[in-house]
C-alpha positions as CSV (number, residue, x, y, z in Angstrom):
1,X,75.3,26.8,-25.7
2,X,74.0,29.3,-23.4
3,X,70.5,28.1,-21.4
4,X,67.5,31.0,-20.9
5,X,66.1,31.0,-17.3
6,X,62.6,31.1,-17.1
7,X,61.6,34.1,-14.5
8,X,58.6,32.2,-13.0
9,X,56.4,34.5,-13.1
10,X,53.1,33.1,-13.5
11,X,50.3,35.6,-14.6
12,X,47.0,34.2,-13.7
13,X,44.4,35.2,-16.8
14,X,41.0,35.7,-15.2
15,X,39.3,35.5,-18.7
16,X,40.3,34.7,-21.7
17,X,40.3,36.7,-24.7
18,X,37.6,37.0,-26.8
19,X,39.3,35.9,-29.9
20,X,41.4,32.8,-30.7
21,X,44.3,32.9,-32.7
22,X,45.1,30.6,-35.5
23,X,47.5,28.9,-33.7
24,X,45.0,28.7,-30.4
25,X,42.7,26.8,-32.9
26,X,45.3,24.6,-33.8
27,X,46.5,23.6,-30.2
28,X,42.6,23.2,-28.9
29,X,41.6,20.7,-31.9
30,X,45.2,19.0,-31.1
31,X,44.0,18.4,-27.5
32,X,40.9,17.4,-28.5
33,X,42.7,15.1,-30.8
34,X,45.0,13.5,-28.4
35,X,41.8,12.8,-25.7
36,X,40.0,11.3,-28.3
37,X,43.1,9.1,-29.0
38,X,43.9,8.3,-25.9
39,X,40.7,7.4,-24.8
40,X,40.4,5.4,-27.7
41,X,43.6,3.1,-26.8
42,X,42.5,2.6,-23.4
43,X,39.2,1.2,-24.7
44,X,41.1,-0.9,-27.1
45,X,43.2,-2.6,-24.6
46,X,40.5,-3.1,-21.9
47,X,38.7,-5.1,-24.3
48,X,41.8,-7.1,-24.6
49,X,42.9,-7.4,-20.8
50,X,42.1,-10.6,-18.9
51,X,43.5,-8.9,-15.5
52,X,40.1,-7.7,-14.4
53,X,42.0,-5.1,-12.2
54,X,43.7,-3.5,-15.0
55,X,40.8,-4.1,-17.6
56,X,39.2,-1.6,-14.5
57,X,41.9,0.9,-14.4
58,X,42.0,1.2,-18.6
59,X,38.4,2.0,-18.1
60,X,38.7,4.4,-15.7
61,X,41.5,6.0,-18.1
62,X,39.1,5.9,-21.0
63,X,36.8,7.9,-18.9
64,X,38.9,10.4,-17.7
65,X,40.1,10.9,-21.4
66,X,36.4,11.1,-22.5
67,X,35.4,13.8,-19.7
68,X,38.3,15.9,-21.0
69,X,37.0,15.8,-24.9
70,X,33.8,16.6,-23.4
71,X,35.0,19.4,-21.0
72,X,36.7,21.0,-24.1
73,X,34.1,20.7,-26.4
74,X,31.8,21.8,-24.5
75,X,33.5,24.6,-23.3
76,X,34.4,25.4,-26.8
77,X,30.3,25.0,-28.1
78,X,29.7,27.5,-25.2
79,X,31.7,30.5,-26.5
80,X,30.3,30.7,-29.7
């Protein structure tokens, strides 16, 4: 089985394009999907942690997850 080699170039997009694709759609809802998730579990288990310390650090996970949906979204809400 013969491996490709990435060439590492890294284009840097300066804006993006003024139309999203189908499949654009479909990986932005999934991302907002996963945050939502994620942030989600991490609630869920705080509630159930005794450990104060890690009770804490779920939290701070939940946020972090939250602030992402929210990022998205709203940068989403802002290009229409």
């Amino acid at each position: 089985m013969e491996q490709q080699q990435h060439t590492g170039s890294s284009e840097v997009i300066e804006q993006p394009p003024a139309v999203l694709t189908t499949k654009d759609h479909l990986y932005l809802s999934d991302m907002l999907t996963w945050n939502l998730l994620a942030m989600k579990k991490a609630h869920f288990f705080a509630g159930q942690c005794q450990d104060q310390q890690l009770k804490d650090a779920l939290n701070q996970v939940g946020a972090m997850h939250s602030g992402h949906y929210e990022r998205i979204l709203t940068h989403l809400q802002s290009k229409q």
